[in-house]
PDB file of N, CA, C and O in Angstrom, chain B, residues numbered from 101:
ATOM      1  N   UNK B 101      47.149  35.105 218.448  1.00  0.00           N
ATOM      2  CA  UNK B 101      47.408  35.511 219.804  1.00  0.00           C
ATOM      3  C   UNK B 101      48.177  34.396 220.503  1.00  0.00           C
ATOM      4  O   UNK B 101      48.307  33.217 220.173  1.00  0.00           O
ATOM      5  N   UNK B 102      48.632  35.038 221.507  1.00  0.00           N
ATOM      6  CA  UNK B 102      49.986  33.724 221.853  1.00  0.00           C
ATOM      7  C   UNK B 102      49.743  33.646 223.712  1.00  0.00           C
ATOM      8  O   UNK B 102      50.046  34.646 224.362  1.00  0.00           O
ATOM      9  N   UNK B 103      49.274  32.591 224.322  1.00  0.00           N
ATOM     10  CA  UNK B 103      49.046  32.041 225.505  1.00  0.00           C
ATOM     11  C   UNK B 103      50.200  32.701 226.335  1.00  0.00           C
ATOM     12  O   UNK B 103      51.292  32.313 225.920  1.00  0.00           O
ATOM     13  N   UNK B 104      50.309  33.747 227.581  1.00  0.00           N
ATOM     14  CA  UNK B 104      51.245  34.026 228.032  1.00  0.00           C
ATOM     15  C   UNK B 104      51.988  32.572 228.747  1.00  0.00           C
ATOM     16  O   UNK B 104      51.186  31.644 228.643  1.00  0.00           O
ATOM     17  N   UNK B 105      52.925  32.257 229.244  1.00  0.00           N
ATOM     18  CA  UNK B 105      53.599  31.094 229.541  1.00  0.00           C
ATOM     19  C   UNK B 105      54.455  31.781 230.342  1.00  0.00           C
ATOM     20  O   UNK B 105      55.265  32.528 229.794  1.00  0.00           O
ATOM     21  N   UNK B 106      54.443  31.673 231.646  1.00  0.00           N
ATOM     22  CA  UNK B 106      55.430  31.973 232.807  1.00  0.00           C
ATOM     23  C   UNK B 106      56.983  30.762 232.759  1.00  0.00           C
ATOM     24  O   UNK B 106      56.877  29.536 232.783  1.00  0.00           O
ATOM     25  N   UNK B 107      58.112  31.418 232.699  1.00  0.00           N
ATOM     26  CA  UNK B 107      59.545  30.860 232.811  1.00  0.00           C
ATOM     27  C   UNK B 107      59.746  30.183 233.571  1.00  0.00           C
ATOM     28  O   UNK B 107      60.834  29.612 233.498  1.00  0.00           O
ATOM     29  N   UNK B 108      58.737  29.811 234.859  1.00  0.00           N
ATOM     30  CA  UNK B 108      58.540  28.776 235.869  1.00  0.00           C
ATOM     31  C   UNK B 108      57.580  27.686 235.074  1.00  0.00           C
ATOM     32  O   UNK B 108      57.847  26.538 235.429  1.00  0.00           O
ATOM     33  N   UNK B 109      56.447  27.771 234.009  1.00  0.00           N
ATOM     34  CA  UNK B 109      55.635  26.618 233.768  1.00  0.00           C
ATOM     35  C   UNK B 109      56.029  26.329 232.357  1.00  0.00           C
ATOM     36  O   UNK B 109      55.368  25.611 231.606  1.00  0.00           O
ATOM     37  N   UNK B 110      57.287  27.005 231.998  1.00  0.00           N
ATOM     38  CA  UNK B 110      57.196  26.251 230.575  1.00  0.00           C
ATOM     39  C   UNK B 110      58.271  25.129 230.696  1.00  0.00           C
ATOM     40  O   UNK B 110      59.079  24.954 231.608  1.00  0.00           O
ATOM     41  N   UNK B 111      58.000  24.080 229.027  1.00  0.00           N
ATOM     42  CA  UNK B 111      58.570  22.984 229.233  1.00  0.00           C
ATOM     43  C   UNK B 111      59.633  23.622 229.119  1.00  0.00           C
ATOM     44  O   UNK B 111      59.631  24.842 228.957  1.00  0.00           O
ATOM     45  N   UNK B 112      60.969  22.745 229.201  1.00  0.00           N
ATOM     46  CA  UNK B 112      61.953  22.362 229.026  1.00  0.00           C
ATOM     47  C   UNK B 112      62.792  22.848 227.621  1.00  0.00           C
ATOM     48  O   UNK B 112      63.130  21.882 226.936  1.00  0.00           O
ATOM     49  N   UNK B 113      63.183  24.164 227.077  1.00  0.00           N
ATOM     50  CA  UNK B 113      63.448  24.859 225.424  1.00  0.00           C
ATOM     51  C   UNK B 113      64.857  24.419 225.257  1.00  0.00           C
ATOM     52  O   UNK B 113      65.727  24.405 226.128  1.00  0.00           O
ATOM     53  N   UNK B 114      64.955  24.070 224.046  1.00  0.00           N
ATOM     54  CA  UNK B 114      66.335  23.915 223.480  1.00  0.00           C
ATOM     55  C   UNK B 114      66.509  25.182 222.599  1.00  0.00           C
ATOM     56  O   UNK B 114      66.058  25.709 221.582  1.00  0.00           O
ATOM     57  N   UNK B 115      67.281  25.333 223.427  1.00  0.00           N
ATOM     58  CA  UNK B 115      67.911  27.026 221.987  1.00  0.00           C
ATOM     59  C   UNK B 115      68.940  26.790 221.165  1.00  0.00           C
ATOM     60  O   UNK B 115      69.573  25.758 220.945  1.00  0.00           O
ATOM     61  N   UNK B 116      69.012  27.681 220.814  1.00  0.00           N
ATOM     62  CA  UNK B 116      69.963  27.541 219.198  1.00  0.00           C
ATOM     63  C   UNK B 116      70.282  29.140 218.356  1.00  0.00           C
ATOM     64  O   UNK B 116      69.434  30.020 218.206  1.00  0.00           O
ATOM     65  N   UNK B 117      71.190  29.177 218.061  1.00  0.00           N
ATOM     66  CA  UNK B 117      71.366  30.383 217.495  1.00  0.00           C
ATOM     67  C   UNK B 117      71.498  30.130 215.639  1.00  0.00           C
ATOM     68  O   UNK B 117      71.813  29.007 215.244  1.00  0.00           O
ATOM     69  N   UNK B 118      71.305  30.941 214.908  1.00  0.00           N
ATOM     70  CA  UNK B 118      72.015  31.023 213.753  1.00  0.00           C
ATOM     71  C   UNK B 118      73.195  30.354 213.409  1.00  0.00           C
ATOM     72  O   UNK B 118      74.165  30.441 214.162  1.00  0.00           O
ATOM     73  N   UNK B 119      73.268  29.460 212.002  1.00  0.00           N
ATOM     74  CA  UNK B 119      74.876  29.426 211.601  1.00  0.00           C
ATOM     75  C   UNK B 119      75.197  30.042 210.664  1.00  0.00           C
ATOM     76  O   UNK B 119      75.952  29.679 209.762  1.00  0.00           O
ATOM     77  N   UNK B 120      74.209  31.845 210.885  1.00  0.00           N
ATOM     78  CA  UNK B 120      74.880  32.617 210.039  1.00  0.00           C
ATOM     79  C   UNK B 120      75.643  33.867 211.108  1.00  0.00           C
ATOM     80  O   UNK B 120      76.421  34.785 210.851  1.00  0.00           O
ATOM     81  N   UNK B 121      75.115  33.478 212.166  1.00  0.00           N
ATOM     82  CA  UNK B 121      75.799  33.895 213.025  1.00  0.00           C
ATOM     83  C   UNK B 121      77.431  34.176 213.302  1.00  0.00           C
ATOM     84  O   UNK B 121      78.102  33.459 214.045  1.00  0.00           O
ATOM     85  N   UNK B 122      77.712  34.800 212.915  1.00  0.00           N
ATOM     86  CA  UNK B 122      79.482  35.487 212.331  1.00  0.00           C
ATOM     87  C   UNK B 122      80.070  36.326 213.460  1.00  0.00           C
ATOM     88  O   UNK B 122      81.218  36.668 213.175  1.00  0.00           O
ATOM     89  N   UNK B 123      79.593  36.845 214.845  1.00  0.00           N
ATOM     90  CA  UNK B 123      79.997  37.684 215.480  1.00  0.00           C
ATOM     91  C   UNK B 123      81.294  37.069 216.236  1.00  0.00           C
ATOM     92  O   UNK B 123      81.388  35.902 216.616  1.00  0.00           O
ATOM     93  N   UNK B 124      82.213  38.016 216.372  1.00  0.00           N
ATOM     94  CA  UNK B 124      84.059  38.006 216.753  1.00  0.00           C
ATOM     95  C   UNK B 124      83.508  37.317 218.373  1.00  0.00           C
ATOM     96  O   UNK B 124      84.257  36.459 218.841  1.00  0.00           O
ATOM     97  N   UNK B 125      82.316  37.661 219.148  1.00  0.00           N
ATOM     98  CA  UNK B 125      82.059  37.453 220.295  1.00  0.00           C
ATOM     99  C   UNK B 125      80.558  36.526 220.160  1.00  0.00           C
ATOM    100  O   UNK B 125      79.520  36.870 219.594  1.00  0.00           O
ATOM    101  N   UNK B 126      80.876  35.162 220.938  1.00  0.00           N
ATOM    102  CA  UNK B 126      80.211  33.687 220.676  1.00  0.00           C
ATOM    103  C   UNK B 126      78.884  34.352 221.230  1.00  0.00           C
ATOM    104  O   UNK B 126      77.816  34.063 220.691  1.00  0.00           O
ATOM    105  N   UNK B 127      78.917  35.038 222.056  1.00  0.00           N
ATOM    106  CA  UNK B 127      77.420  35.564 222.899  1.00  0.00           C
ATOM    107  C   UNK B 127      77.519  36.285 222.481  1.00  0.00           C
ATOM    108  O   UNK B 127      78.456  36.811 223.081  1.00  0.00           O
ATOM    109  N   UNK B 128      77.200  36.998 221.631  1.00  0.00           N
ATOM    110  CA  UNK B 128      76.489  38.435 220.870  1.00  0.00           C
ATOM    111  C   UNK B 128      75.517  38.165 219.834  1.00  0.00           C
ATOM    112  O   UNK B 128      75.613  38.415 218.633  1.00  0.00           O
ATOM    113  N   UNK B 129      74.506  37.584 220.505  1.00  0.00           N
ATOM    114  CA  UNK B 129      74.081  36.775 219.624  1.00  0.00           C
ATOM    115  C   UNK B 129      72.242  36.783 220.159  1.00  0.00           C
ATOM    116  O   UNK B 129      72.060  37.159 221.317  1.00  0.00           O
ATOM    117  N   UNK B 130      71.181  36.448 219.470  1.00  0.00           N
ATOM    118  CA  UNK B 130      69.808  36.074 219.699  1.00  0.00           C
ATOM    119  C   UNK B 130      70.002  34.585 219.555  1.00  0.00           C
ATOM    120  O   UNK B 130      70.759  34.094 218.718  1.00  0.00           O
ATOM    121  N   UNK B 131      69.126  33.745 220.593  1.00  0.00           N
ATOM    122  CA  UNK B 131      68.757  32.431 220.473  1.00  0.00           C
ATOM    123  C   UNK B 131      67.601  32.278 220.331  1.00  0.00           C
ATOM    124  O   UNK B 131      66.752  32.965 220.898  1.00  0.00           O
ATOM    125  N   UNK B 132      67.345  31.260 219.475  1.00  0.00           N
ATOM    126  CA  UNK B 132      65.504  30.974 219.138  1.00  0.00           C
ATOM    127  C   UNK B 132      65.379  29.498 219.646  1.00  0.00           C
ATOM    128  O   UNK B 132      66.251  28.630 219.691  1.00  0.00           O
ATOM    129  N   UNK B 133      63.804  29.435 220.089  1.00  0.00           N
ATOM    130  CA  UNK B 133      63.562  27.958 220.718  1.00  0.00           C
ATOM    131  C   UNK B 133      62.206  27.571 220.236  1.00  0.00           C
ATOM    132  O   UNK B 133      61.256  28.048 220.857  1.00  0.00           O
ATOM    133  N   UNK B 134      62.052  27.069 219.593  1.00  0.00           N
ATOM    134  CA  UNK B 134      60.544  26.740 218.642  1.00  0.00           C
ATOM    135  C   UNK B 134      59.713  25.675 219.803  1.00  0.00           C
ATOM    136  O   UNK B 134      60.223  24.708 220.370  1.00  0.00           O
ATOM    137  N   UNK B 135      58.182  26.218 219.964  1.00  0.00           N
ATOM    138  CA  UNK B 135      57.303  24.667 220.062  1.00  0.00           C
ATOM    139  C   UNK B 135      56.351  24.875 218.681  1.00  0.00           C
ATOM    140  O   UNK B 135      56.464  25.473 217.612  1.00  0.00           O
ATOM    141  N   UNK B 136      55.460  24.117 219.272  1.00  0.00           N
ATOM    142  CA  UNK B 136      54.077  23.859 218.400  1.00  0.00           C
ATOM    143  C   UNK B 136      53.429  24.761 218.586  1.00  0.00           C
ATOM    144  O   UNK B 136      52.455  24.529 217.869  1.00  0.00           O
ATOM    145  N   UNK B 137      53.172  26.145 219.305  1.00  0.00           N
ATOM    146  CA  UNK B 137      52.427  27.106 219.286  1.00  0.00           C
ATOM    147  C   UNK B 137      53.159  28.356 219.562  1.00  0.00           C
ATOM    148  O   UNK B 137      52.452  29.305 219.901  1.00  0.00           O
ATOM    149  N   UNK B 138      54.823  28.612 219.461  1.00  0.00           N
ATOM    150  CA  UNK B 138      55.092  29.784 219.472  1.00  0.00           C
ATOM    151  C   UNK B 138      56.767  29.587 219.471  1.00  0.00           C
ATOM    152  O   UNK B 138      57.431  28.666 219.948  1.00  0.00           O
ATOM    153  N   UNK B 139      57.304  31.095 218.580  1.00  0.00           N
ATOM    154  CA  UNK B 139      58.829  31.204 218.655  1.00  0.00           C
ATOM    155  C   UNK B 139      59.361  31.917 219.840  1.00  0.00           C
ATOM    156  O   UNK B 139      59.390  33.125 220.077  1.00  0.00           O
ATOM    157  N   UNK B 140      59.793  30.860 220.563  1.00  0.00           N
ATOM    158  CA  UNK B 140      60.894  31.759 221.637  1.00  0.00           C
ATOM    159  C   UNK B 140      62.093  32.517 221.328  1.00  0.00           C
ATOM    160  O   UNK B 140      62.996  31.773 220.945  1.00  0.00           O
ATOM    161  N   UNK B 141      62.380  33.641 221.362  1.00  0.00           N
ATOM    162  CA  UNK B 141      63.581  34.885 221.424  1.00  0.00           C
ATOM    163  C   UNK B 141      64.283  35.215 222.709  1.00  0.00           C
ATOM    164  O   UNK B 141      63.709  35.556 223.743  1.00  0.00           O
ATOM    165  N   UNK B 142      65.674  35.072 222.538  1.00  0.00           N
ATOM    166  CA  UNK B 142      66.151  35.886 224.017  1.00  0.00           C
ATOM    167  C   UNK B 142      67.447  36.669 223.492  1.00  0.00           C
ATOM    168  O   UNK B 142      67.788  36.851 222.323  1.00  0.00           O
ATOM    169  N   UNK B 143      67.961  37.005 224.454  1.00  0.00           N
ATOM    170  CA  UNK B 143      69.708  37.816 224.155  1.00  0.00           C
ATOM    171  C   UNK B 143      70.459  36.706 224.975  1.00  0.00           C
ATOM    172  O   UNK B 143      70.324  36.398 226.159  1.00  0.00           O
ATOM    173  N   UNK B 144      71.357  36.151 223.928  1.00  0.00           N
ATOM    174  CA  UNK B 144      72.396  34.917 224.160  1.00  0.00           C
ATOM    175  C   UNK B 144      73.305  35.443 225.551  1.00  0.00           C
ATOM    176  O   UNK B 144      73.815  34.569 226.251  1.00  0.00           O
ATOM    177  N   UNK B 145      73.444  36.573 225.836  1.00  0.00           N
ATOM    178  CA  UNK B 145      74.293  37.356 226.804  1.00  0.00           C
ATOM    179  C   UNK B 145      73.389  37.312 228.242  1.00  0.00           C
ATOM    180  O   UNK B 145      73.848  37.532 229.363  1.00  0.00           O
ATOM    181  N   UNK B 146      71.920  36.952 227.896  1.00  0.00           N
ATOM    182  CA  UNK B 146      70.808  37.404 229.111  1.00  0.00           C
ATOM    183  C   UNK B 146      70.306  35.995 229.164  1.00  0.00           C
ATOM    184  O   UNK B 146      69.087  36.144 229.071  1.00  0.00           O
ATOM    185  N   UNK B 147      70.500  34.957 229.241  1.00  0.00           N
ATOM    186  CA  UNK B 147      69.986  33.963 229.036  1.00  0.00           C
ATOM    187  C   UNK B 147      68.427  33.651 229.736  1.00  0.00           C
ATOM    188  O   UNK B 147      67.398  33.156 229.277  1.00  0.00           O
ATOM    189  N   UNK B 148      68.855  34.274 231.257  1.00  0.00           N
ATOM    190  CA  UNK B 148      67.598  34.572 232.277  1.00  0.00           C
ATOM    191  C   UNK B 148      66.561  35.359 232.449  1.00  0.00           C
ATOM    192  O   UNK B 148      65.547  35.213 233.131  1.00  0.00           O
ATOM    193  N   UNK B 149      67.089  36.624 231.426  1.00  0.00           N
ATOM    194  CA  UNK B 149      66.365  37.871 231.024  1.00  0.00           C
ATOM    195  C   UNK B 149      65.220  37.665 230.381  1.00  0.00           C
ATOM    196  O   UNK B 149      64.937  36.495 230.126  1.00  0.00           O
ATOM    197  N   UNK B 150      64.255  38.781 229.951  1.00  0.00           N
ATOM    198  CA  UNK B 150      63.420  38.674 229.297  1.00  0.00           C
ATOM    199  C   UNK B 150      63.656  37.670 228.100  1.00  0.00           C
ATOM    200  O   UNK B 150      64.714  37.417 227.522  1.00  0.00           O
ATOM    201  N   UNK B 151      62.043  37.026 227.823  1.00  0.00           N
ATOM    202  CA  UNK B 151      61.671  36.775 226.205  1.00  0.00           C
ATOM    203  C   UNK B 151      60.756  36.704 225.602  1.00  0.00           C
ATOM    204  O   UNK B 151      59.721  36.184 226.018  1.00  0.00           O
ATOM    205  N   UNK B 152      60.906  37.219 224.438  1.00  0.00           N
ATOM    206  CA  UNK B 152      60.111  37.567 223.181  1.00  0.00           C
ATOM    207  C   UNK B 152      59.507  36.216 222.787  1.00  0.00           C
ATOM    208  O   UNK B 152      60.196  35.294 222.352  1.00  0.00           O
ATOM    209  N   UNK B 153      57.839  36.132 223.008  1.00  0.00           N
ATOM    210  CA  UNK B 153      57.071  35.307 222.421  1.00  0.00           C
ATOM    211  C   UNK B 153      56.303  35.100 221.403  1.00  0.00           C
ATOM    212  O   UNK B 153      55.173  34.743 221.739  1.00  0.00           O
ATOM    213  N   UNK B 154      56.536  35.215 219.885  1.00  0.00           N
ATOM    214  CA  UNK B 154      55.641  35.067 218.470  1.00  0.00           C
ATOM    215  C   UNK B 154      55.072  33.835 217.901  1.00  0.00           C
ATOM    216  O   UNK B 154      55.612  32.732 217.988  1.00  0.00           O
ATOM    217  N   UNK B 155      53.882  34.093 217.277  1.00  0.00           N
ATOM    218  CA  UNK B 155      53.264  32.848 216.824  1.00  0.00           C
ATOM    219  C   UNK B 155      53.960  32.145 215.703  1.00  0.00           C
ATOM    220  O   UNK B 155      54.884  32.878 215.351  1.00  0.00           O
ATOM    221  N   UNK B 156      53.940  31.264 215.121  1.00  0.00           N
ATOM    222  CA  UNK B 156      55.306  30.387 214.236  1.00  0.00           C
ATOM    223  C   UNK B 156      54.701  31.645 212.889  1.00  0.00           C
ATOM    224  O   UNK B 156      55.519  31.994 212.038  1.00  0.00           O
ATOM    225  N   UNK B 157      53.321  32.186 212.851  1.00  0.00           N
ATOM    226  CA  UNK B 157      53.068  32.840 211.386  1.00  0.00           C
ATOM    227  C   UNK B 157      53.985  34.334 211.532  1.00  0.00           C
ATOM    228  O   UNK B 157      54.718  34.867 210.699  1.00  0.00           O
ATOM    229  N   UNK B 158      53.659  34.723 212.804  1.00  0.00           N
ATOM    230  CA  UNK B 158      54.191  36.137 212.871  1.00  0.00           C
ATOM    231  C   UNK B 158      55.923  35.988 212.742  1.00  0.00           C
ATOM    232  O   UNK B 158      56.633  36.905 212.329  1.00  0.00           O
ATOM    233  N   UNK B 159      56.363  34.838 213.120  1.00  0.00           N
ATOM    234  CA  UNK B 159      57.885  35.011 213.269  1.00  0.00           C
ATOM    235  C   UNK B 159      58.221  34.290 211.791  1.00  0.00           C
ATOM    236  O   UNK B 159      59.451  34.233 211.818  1.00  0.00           O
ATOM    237  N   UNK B 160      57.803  33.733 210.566  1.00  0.00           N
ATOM    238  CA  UNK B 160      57.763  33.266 209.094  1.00  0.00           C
ATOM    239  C   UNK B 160      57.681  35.077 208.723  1.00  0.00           C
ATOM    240  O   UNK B 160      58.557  35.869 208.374  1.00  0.00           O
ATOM    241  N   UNK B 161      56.855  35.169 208.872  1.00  0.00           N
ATOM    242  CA  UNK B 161      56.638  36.988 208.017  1.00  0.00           C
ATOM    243  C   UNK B 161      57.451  38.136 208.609  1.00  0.00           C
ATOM    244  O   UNK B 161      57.255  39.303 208.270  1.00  0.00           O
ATOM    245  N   UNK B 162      58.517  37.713 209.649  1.00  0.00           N
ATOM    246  CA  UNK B 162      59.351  38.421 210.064  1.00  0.00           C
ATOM    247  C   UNK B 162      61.114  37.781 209.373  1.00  0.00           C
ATOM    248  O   UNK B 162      62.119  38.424 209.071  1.00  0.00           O
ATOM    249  N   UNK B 163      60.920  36.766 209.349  1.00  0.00           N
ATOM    250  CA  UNK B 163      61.966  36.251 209.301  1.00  0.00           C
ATOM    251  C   UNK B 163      62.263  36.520 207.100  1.00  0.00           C
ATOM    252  O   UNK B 163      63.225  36.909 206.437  1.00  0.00           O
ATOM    253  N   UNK B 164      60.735  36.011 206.711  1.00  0.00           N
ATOM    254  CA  UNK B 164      60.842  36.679 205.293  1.00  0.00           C
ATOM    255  C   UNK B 164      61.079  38.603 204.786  1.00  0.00           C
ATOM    256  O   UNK B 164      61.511  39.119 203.755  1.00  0.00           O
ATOM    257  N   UNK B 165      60.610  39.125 205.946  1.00  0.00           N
ATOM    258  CA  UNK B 165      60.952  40.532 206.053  1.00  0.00           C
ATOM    259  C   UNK B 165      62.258  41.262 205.888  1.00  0.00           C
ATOM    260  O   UNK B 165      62.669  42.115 205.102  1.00  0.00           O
ATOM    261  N   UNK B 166      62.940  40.380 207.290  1.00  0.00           N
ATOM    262  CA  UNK B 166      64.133  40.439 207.642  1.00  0.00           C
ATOM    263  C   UNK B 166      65.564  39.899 206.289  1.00  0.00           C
ATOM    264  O   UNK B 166      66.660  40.407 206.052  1.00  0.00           O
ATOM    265  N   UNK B 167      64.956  38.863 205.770  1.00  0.00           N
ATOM    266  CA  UNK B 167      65.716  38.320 204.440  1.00  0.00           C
ATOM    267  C   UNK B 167      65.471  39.221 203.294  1.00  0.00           C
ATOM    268  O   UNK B 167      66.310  39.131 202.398  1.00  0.00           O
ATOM    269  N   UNK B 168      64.534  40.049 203.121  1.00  0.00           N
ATOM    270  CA  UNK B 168      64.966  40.912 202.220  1.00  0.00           C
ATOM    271  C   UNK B 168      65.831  42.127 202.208  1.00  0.00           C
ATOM    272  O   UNK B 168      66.150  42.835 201.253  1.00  0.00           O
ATOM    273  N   UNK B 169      66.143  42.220 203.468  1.00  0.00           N
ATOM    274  CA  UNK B 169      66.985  43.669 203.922  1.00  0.00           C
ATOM    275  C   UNK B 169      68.191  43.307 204.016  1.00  0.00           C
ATOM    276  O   UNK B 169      69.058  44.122 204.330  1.00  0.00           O
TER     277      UNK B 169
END
């Protein structure tokens, strides 16, 4: 289970996208921002918009999911 964290009290995220990231357009893109208790997700285009919060296990068994397809 993952501590909700308001966009006003969290630290300070460094994002980062993929460098398999290939799209003709630089923002068409998901950015991820790792701590010690959860993977941050957003839309590179929404920077301010919503984001997707997973625990480092749930986003490993997604990310191995995702590599087999």
């Amino acid at each position: 289970m993952i501590r909700k964290i308001s966009v006003e009290n969290a630290p300070e995220l460094e994002w980062f996208k993929s460098s398999y990231s290939d799209s003709s357009n630089g923002n068409d893109c998901v950015e991820v921002a790792t701590t010690l208790t959860a993977i941050h997700v957003r839309d590179s285009k929404n920077p301010q918009g919503p984001r997707l919060g997973v625990s480092p296990t749930a986003w490993a068994s997604f990310v191995a999911y995702a590599s087999e397809r």
